[in-house]
PDB file with SEQRES, HELIX, SHEET and CRYST1 records, atoms N, CA, C and O in Angstrom:
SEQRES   1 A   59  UNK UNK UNK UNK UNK UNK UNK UNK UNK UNK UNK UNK UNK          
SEQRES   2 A   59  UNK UNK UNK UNK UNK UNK UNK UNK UNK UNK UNK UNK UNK          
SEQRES   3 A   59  UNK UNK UNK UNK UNK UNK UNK UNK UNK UNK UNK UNK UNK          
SEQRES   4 A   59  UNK UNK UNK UNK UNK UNK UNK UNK UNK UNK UNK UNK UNK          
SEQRES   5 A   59  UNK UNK UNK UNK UNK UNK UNK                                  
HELIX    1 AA1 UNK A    8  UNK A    9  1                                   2    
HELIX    2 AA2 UNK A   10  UNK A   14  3                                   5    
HELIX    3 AA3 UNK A   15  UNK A   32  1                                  18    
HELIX    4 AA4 UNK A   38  UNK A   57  1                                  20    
CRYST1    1.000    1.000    1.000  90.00  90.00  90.00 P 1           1          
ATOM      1  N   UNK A   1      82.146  -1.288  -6.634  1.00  0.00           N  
ATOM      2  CA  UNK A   1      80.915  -0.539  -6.835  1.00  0.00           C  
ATOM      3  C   UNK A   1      80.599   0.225  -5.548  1.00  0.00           C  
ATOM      4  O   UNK A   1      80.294  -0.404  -4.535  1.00  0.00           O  
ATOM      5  N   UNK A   2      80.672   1.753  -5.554  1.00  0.00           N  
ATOM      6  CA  UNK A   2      80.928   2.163  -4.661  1.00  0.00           C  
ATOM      7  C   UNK A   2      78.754   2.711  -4.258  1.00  0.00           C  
ATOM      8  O   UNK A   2      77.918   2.841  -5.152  1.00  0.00           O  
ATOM      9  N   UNK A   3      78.562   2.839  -3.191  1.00  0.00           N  
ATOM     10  CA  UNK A   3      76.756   3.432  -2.704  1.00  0.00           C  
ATOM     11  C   UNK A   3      76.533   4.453  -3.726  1.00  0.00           C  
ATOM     12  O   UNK A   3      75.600   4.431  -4.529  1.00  0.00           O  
ATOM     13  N   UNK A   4      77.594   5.500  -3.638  1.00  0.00           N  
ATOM     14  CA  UNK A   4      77.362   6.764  -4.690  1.00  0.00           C  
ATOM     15  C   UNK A   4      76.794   6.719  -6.050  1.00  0.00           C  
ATOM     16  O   UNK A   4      76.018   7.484  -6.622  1.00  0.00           O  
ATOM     17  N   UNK A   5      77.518   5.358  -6.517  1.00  0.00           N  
ATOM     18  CA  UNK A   5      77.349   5.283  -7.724  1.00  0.00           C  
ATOM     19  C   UNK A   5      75.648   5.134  -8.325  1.00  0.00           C  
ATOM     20  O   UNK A   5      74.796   4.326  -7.956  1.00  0.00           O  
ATOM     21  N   UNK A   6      75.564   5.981  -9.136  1.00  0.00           N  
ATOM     22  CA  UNK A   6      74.109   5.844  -9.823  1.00  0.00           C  
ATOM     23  C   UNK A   6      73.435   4.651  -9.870  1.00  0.00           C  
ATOM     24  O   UNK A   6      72.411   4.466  -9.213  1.00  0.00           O  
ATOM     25  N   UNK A   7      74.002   3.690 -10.712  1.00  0.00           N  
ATOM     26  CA  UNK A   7      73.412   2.419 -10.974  1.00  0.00           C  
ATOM     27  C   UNK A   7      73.138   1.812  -9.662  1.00  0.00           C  
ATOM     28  O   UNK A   7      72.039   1.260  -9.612  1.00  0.00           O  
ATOM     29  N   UNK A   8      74.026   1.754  -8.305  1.00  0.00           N  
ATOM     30  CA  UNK A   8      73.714   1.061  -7.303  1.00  0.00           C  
ATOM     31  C   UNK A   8      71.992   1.790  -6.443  1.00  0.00           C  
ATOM     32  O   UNK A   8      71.116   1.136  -5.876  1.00  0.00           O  
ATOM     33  N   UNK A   9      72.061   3.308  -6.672  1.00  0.00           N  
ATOM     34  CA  UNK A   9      70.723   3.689  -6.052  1.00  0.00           C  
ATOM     35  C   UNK A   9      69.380   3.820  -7.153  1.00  0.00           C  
ATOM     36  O   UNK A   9      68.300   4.410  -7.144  1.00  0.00           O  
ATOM     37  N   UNK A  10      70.021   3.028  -7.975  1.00  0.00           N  
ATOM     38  CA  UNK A  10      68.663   2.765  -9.031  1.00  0.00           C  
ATOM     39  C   UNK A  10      68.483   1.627  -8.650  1.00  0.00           C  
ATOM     40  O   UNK A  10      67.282   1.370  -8.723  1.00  0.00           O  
ATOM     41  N   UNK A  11      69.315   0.435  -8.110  1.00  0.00           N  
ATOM     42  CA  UNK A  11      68.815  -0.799  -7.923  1.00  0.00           C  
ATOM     43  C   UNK A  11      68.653  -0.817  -6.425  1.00  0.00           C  
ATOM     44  O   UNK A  11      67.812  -1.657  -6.104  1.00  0.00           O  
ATOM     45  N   UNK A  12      69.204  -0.136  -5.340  1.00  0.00           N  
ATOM     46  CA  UNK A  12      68.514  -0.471  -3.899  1.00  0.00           C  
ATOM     47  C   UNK A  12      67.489   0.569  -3.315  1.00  0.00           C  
ATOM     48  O   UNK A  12      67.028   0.626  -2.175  1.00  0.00           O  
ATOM     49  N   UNK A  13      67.189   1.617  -4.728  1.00  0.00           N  
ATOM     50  CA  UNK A  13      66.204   2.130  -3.994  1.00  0.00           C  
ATOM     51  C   UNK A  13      64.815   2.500  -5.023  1.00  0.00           C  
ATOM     52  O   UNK A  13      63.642   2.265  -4.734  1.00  0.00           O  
ATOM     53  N   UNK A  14      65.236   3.030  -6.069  1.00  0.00           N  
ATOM     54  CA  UNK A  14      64.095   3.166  -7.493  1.00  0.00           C  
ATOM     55  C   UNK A  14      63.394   1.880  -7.807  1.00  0.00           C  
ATOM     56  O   UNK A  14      62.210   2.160  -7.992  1.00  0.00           O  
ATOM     57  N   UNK A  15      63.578   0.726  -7.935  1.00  0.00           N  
ATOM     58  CA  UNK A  15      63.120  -0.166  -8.262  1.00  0.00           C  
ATOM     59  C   UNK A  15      62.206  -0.744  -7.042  1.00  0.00           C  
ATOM     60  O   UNK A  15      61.005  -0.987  -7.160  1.00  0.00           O  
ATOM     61  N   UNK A  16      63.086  -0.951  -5.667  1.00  0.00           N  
ATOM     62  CA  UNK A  16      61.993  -0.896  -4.770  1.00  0.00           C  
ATOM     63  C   UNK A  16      60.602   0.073  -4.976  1.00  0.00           C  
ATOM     64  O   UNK A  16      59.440  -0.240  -5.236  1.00  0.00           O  
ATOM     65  N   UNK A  17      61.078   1.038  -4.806  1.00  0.00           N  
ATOM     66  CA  UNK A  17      60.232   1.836  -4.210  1.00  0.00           C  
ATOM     67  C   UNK A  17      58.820   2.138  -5.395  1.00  0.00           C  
ATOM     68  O   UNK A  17      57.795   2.729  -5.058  1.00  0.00           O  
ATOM     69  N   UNK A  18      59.022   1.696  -6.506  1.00  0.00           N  
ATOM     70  CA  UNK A  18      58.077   1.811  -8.083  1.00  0.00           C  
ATOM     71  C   UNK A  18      57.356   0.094  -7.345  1.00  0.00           C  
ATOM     72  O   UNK A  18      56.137  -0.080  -7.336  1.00  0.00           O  
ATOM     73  N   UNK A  19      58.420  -1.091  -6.745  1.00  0.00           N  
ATOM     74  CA  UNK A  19      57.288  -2.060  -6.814  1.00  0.00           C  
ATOM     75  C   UNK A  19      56.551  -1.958  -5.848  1.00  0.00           C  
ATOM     76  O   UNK A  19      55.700  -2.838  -5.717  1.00  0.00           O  
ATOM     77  N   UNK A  20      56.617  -0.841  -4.825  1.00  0.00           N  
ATOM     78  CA  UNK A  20      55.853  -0.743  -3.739  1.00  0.00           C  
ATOM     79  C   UNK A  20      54.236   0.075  -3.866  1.00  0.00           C  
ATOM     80  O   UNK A  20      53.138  -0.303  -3.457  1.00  0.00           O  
ATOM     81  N   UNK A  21      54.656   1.381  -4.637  1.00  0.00           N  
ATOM     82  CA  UNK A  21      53.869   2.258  -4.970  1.00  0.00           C  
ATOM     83  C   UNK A  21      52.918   0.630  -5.634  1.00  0.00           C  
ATOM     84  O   UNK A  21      51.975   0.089  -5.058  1.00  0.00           O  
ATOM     85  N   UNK A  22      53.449   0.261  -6.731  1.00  0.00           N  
ATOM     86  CA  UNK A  22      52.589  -0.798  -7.503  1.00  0.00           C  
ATOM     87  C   UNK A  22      51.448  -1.374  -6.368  1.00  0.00           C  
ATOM     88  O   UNK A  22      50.269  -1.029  -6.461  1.00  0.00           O  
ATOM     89  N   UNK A  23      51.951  -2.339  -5.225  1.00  0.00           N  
ATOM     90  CA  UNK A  23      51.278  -2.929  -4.447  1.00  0.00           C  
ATOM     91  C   UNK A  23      50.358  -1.622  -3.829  1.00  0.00           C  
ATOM     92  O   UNK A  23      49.134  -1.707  -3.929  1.00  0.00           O  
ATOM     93  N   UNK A  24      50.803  -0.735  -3.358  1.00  0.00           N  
ATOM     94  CA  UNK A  24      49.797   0.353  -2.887  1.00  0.00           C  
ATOM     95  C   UNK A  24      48.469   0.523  -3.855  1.00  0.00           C  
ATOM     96  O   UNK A  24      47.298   0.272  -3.568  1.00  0.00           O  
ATOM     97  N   UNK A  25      48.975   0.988  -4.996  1.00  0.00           N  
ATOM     98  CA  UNK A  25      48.062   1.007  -6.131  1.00  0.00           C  
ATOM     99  C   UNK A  25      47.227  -0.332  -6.103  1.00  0.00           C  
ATOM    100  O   UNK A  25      46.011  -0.325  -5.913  1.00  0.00           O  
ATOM    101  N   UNK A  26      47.842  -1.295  -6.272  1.00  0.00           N  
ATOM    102  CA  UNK A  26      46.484  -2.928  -6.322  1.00  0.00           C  
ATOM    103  C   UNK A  26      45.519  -2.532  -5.026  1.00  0.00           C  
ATOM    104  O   UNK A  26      44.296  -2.617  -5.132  1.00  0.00           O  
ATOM    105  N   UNK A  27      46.202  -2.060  -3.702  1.00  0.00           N  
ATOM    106  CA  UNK A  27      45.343  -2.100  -2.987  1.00  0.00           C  
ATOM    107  C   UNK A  27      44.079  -1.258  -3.072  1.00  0.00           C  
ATOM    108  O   UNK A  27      42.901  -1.566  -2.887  1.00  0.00           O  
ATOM    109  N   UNK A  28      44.503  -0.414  -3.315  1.00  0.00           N  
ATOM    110  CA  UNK A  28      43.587   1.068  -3.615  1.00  0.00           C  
ATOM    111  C   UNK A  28      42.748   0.376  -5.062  1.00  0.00           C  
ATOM    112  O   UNK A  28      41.567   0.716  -5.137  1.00  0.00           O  
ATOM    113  N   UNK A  29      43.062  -0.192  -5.755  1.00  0.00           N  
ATOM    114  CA  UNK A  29      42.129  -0.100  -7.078  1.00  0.00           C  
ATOM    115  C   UNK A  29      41.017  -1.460  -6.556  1.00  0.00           C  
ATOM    116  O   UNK A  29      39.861  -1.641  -6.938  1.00  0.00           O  
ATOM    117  N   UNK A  30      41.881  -2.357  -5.495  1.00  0.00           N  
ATOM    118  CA  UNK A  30      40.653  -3.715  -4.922  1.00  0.00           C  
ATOM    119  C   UNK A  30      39.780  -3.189  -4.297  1.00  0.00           C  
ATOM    120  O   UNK A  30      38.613  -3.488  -4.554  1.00  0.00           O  
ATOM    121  N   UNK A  31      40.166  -1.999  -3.024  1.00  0.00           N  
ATOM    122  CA  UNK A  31      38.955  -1.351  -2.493  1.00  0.00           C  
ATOM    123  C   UNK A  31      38.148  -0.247  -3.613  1.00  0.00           C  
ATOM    124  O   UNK A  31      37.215   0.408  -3.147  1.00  0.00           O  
ATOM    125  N   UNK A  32      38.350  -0.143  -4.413  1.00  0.00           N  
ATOM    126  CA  UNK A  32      37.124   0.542  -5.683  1.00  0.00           C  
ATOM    127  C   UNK A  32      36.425  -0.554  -6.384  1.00  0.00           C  
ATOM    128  O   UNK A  32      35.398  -0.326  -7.023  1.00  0.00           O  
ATOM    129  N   UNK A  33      37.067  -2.032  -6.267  1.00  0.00           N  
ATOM    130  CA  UNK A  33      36.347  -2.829  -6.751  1.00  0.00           C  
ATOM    131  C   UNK A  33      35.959  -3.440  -5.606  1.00  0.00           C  
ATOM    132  O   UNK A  33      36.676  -4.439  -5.543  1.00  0.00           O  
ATOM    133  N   UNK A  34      35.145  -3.420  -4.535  1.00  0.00           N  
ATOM    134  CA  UNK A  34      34.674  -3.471  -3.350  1.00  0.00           C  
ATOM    135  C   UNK A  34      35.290  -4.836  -2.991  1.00  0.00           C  
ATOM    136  O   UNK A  34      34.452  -5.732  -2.882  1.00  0.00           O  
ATOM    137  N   UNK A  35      36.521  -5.177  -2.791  1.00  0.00           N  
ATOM    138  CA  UNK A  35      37.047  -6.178  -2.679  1.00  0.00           C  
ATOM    139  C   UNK A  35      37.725  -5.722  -1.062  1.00  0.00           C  
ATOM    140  O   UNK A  35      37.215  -4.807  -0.416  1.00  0.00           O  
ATOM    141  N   UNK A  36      39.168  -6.665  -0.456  1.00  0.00           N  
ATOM    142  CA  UNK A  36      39.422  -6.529   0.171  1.00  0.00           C  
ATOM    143  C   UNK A  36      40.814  -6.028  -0.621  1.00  0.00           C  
ATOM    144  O   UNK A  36      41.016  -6.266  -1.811  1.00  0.00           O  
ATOM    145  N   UNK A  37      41.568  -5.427   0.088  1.00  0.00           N  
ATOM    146  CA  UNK A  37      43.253  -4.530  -0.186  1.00  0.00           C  
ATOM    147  C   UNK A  37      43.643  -4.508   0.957  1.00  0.00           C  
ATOM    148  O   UNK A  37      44.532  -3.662   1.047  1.00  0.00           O  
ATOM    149  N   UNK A  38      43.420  -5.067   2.029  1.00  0.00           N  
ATOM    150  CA  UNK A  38      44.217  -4.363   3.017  1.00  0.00           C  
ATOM    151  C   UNK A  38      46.066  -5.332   2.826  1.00  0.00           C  
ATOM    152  O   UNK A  38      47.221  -4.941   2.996  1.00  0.00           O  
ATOM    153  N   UNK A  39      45.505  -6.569   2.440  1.00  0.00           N  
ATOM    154  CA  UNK A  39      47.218  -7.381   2.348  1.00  0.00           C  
ATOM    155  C   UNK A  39      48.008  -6.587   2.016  1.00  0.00           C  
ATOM    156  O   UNK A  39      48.906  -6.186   2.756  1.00  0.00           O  
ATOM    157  N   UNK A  40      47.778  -6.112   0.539  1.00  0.00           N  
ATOM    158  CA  UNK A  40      48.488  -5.664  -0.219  1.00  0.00           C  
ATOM    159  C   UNK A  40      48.908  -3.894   0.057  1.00  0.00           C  
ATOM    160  O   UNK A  40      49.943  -3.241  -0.070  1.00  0.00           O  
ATOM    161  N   UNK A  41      47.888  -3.667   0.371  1.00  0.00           N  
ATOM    162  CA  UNK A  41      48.166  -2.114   0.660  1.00  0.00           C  
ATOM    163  C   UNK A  41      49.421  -2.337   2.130  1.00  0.00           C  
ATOM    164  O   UNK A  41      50.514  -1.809   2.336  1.00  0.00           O  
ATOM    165  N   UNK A  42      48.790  -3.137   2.746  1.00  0.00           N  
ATOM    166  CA  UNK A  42      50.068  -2.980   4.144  1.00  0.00           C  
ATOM    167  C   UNK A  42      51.360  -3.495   3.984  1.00  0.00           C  
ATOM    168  O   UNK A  42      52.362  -3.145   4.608  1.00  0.00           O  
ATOM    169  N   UNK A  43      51.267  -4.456   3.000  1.00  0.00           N  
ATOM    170  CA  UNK A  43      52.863  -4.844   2.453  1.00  0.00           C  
ATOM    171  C   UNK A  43      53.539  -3.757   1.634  1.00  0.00           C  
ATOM    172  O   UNK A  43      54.695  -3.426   1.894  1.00  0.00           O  
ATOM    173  N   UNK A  44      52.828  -3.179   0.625  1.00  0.00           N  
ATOM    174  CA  UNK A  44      53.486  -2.018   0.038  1.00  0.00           C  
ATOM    175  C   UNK A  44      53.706  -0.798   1.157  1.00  0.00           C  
ATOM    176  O   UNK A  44      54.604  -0.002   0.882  1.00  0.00           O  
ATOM    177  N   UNK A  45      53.108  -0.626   2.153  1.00  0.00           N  
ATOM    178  CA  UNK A  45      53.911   0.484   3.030  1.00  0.00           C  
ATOM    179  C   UNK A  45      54.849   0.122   3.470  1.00  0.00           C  
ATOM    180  O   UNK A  45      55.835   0.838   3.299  1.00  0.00           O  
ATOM    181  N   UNK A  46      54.994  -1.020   4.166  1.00  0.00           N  
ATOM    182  CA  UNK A  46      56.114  -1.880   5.156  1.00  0.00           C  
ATOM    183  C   UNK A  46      56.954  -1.611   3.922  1.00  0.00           C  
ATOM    184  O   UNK A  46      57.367  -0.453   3.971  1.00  0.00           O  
ATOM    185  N   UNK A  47      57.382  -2.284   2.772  1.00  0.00           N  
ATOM    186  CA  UNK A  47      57.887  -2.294   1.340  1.00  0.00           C  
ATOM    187  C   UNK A  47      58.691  -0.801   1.395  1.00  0.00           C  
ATOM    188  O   UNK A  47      59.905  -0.686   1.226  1.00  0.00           O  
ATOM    189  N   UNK A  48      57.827   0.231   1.646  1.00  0.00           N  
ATOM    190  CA  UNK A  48      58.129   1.554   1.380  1.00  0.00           C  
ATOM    191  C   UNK A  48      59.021   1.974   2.106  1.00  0.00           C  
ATOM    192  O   UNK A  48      60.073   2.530   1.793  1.00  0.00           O  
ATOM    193  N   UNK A  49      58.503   1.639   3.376  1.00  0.00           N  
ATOM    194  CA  UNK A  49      58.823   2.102   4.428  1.00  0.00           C  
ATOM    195  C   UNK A  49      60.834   1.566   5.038  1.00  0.00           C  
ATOM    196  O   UNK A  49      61.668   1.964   5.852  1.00  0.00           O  
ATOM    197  N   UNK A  50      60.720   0.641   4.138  1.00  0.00           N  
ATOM    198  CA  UNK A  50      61.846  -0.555   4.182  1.00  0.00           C  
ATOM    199  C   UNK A  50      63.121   0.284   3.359  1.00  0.00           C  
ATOM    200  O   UNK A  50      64.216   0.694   3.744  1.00  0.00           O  
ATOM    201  N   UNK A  51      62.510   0.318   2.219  1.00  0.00           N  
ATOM    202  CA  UNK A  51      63.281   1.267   1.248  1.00  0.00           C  
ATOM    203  C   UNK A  51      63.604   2.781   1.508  1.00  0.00           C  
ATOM    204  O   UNK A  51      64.659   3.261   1.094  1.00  0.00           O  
ATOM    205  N   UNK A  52      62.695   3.520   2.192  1.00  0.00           N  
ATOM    206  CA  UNK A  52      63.224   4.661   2.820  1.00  0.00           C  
ATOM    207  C   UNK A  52      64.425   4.773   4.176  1.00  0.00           C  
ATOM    208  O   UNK A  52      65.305   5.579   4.476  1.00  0.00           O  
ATOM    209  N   UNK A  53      63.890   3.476   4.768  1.00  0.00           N  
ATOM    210  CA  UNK A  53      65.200   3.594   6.065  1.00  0.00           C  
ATOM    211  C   UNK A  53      66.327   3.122   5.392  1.00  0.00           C  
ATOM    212  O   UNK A  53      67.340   3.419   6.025  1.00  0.00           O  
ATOM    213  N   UNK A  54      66.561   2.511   4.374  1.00  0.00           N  
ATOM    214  CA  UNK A  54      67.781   1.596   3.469  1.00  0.00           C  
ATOM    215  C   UNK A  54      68.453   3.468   3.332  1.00  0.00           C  
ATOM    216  O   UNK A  54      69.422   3.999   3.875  1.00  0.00           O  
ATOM    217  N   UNK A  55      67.450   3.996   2.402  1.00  0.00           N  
ATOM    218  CA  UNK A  55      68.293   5.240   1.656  1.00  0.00           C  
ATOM    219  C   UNK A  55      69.442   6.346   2.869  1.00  0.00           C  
ATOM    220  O   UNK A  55      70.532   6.912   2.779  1.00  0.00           O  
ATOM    221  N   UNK A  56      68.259   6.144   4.030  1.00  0.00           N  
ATOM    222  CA  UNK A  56      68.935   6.965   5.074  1.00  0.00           C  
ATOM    223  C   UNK A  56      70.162   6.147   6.140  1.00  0.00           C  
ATOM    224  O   UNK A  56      70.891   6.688   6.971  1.00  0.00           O  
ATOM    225  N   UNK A  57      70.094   4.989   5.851  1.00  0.00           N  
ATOM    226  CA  UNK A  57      71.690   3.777   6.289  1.00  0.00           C  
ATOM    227  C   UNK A  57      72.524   4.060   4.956  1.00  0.00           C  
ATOM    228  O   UNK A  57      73.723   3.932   5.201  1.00  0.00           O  
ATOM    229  N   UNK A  58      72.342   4.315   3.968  1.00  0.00           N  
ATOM    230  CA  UNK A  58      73.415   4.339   3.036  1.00  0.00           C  
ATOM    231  C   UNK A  58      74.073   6.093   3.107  1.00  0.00           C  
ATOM    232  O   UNK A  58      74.993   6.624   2.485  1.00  0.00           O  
ATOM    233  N   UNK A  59      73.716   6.293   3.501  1.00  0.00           N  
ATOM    234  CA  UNK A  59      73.910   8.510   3.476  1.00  0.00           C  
ATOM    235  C   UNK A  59      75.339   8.091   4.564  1.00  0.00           C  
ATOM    236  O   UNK A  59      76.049   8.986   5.021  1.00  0.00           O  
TER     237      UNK A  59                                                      
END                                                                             
């Protein structure tokens, strides 16, 4: 299974990067419900942020 291959950058990088946006989103919808988000919002960037340096080590 070679990096190129489709299926491999649907699983080390699309799937990340949809469960990250997700955690971003919880955070953002806890601070409209005057709650706290910051956990979650800062794990989904780190999350993001994780998955973007992956895409640019596999190039």
């Amino acid at each position: 299974m070679s990096t190129a291959d489709p299926s491999m950058l649907y699983i080390t990088l699309v799937l990340p990067a949809l469960f990250s946006l997700s955690m971003i989103f919880e955070g953002v919808h806890k601070f409209m419900e005057k709650q706290s988000g910051w956990v979650p919002m800062i794990m989904g960037i780190i999350f993001l942020l994780v998955t973007i340096t992956s895409y640019f080590m596999f190039q």
